[in-house]
C-alpha positions, -999 to +999 in steps of 0.1 A: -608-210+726-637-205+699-651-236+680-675-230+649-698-261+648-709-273+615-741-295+614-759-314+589-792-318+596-805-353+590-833-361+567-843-393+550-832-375+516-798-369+526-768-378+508-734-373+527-700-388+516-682-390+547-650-400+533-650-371+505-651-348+538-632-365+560-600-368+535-608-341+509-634-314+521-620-308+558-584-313+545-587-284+522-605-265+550-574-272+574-548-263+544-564-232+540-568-221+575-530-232+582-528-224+616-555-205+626-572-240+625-561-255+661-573-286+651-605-303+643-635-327+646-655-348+627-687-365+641-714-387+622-744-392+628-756-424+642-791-422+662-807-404+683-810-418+722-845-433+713-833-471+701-834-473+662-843-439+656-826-417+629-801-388+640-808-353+647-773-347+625-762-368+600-727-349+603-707-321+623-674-309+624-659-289+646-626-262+642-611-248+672-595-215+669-578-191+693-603-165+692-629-153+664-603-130+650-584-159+646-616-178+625-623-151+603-591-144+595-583-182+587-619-190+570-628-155+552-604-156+523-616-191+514-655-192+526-663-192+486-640-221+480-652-244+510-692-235+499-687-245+467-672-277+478-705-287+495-719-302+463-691-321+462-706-339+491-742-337+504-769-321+494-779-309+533-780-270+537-757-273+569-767-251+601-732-230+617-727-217+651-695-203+666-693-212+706-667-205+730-654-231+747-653-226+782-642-261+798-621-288+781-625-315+799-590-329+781-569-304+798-557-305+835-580-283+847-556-263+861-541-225+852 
């Protein structure tokens, strides 16, 4: 299983709509991917683990895929689409990585 992370780096200047990407933004991304996208994530930001103090992200998401093939092929044809959709929402420059996942703590545990 791969899972591209998306991250939105927190800064006192931020401006996120979570509920533009939660019900439009990662909605699109999901129709377009069909299913390549597995499913997905959506963290926000609360604090970081010092009491009261500001996040290291004010958002993430998170799209599981069967395998990078699988990403690119899903993402690729619409990368343009879902950039230009950014405005729509924050105005964070968001930071991607593309993990595999190696233990899901969800599943049985068993093969």
């Amino acid at each position: 299983m791969i899972k591209l992370s998306v991250m939105y780096p927190y800064s006192p200047e931020a401006r996120f709509d979570h509920d533009y990407y939660r019900d439009v933004h990662m909605a699109l991304l999901k129709e377009r991917m069909g299913d390549y996208c597995k499913f997905y994530t959506i963290d926000k930001g609360l604090g970081g683990v010092t009491p009261g103090s500001a996040p290291v992200y004010i958002a993430m998401c998170h799209v599981y895929c069967e395998s990078v093939e699988a990403l690119m092929t899903g993402i690729g044809p619409h990368a343009a689409e879902l950039a230009a959709d950014i405005v729509n929402f924050t105005n964070v420059t968001p930071v991607q990585q593309v993990s595999e996942v190696v233990f899901d703590a969800g599943s049985s545990g068993t093969s």
